[in-house]
ZALOZA-984468 format. One record per residue (C-alpha): residue in one letter; x, z, y. Coordinates in steps of 0.5 Angstrom, whole numbers, padded with zeros to 4 digits, always signed. Example, Ala and Ser with C-alpha at 12.3 -4.5 7.8 and 13.67 -1.06 7.14 Angstrom:
<rs>
A+0025+0016-0009/S+0027+0014-0002/
</rs>
This chain:
<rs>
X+0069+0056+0331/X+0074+0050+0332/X+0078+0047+0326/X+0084+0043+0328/X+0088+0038+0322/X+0094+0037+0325/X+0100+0040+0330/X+0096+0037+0336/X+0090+0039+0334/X+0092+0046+0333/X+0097+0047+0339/X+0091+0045+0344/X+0086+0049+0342/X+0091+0055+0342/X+0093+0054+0349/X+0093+0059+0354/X+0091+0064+0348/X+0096+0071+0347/X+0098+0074+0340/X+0093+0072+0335/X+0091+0075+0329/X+0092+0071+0323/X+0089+0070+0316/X+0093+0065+0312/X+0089+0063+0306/X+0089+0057+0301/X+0082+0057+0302/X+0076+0058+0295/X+0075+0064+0300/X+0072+0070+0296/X+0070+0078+0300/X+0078+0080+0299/X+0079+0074+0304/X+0073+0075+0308/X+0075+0083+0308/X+0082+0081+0312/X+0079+0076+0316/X+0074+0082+0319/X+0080+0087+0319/X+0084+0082+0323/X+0078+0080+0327/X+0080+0087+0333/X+0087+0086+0332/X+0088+0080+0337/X+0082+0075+0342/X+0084+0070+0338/X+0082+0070+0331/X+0085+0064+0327/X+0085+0062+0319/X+0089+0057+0315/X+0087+0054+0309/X+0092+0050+0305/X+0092+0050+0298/X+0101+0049+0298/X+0104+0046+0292/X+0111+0049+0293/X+0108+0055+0290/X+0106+0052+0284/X+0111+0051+0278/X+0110+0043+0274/X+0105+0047+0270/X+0101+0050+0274/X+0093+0050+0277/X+0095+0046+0284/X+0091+0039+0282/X+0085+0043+0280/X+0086+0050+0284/X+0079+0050+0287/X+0078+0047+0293/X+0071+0050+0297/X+0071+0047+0304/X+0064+0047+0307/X+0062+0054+0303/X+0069+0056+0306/X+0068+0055+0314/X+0061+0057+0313/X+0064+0064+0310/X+0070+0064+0317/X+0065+0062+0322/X+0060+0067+0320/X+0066+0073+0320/X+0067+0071+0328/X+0074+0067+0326/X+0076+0062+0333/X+0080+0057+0329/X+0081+0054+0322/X+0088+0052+0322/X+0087+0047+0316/X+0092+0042+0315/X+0093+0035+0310/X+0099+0035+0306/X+0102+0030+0311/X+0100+0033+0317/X+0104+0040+0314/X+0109+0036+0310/X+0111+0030+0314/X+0117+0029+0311/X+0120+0032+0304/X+0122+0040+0305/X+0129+0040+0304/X+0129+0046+0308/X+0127+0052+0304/X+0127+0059+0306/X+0130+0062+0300/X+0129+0070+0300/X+0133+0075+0298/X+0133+0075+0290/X+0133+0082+0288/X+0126+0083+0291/X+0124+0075+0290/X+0126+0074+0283/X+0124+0080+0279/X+0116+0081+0277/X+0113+0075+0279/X+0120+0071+0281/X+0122+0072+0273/X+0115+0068+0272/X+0114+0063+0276/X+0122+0062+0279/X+0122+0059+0286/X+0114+0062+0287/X+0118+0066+0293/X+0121+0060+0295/X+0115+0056+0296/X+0111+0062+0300/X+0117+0064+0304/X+0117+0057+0307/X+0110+0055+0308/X+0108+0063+0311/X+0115+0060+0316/X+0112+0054+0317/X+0106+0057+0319/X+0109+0062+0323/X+0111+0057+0326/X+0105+0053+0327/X+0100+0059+0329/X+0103+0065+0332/X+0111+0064+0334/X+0108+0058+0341/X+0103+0064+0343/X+0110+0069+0343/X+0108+0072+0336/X+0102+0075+0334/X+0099+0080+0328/X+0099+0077+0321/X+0094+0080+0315/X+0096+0080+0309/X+0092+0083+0302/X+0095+0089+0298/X+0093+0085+0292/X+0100+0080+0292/X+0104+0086+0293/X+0111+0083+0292/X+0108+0078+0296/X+0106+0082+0302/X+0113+0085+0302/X+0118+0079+0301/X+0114+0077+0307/X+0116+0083+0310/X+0122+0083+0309/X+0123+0075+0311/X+0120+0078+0317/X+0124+0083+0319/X+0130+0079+0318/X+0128+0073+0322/X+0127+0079+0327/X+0120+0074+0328/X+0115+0077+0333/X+0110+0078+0328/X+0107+0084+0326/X+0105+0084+0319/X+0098+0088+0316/X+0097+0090+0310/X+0090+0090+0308/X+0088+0094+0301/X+0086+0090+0295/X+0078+0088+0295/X+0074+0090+0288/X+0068+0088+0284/X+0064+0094+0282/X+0067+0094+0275/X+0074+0095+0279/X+0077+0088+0277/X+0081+0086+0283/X+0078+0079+0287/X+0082+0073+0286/X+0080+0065+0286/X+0083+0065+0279/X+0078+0069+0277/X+0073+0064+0276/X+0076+0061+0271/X+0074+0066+0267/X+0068+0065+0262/X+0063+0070+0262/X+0067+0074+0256/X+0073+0074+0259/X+0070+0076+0266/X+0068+0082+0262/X+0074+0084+0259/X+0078+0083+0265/X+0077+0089+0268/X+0082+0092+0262/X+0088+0090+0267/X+0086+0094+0273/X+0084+0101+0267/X+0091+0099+0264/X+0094+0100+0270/X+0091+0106+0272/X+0093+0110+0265/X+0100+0108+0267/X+0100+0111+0273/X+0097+0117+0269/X+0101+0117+0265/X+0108+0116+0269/X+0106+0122+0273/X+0104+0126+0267/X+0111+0125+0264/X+0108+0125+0258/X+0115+0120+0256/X+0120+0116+0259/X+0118+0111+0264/X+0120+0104+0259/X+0116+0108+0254/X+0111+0109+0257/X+0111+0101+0260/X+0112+0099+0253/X+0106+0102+0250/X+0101+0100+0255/X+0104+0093+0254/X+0102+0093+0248/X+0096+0096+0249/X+0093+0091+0253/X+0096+0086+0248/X+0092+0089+0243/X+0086+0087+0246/X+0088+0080+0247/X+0091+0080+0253/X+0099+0076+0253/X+0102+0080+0258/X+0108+0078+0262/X+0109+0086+0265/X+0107+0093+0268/X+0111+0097+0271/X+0112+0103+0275/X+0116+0101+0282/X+0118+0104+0288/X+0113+0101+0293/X+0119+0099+0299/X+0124+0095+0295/X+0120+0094+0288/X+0125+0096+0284/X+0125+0103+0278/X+0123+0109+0281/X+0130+0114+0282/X+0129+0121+0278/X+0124+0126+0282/X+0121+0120+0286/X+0115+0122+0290/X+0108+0119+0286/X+0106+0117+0294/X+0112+0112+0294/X+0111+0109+0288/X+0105+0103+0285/X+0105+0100+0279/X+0104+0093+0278/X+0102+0088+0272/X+0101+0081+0270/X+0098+0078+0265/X+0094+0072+0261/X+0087+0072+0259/X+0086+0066+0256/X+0089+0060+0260/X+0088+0065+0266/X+0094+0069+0269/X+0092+0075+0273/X+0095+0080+0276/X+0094+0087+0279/X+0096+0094+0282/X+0095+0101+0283/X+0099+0105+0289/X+0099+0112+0286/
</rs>
């Protein structure tokens, strides 16, 4: 397995290679990770994945000084998932100058749910996925990227970014990855104490009585999405939202919408930590 810091670095261990696959990750790599470095591993000759931990994602008082960076542990876990090259690049090497150019997605995908929350989140992915684009795929004439269900709106903006740009990427999803209790995988999980780890689970259970719920139509929809905020915060959770969505452009379900178009999401704190979810239905 070759690692590569820079651009150089980088463009010499891909040259010759044709349409890769690739993971981009910000590393503390967990079985979600690992679960799309296999899927992608058939996809292409070539496997590449990045870890870069990227600030432009995170608001002021977000976790990026003290998002958990795991190098040794990480390349040990790509190489032995068969990865051909780790893309990892200091901040310099990536940033070598302040981003004034930004990619700024369409706001009526970007700025609901997790764009109403953290604004200017897509901004940051948009621009570092370019970025990377970029760097990884677009000189070996484009490639196929993976990309997890579990950030559901991010895999769709990428989409969307992809599909305006008409960039030669193929975009993948891979299905989100669960622990035995149902508690989607994530690196913010371990924040988690040991209560607050067991309690986690409720999230993925109150999606799932939402989407039973919804498709039962026991009661209109925001009633139905107000009574399981509330449960949730009845449990000691502080929710930011759950909600049922059409899954192309997130945006309400139309009347007789069809259950297989539709997902609900939701994001919510326990404690310090910010987690979030969702359920195709």
């Amino acid at each position: 397995m070759q690692i590569a810091r820079t651009l150089p670095e980088l463009r010499a261990a891909l040259a010759g290679r044709q349409r890769p696959a690739f993971v981009p990750t910000m590393g503390n790599l967990h079985d979600g990770h690992i679960a799309l470095v296999r899927q992608a591993r058939p996809l292409a000759d070539t496997l590449v994945a990045s870890i870069f931990v990227n600030r432009l994602q995170f608001l002021p008082h977000e976790d990026f000084d003290s998002y958990p960076r795991t190098w040794d542990a990480d390349c040990a876990r790509l190489e032995a998932a068969d990865c051909d090259i780790v893309f990892a690049p200091r901040e310099r090497d990536l940033y070598p100058e302040p981003q004034t150019f930004k990619i700024q997605p369409d706001p009526a995908l970007a700025d609901i749910l997790e764009g109403q929350f953290r604004p200017g989140f897509f901004t940051g992915v948009c621009t570092v996925v370019m970025k990377l684009f970029a760097a990884v795929l677009l000189p070996c004439g484009g490639g196929t990227a993976v990309f997890g269900k579990k950030d559901y709106q991010q895999l769709m903006v990428i989409r969307r970014m992809v599909e305006q740009f008409a960039l030669p990427v193929d975009i993948v999803a891979g299905d989100t990855s669960r622990a035995s209790d149902g508690l989607a995988l994530s690196s913010r999980n371990g924040y988690l104490d040991a209560g607050q780890r067991t309690q986690a689970v409720q999230l993925s259970q109150a999606l799932q009585a939402l989407a039973q719920a919804a498709l039962a139509g026991s009661a209109p929809l925001p009633q139905l999405e107000e009574q399981a905020m509330q449960s949730l915060q009845a449990q000691g959770w502080a929710p930011d939202y759950l909600t049922v969505r059409q899954r192309h452009d997130l945006q309400p379900p139309q009347p007789g919408a069809a259950a297989d178009t539709l997902v609900a999401l939701g994001a919510a704190r326990l404690g310090g930590t910010r987690l979030i979810d969702n359920l195709e239905f």
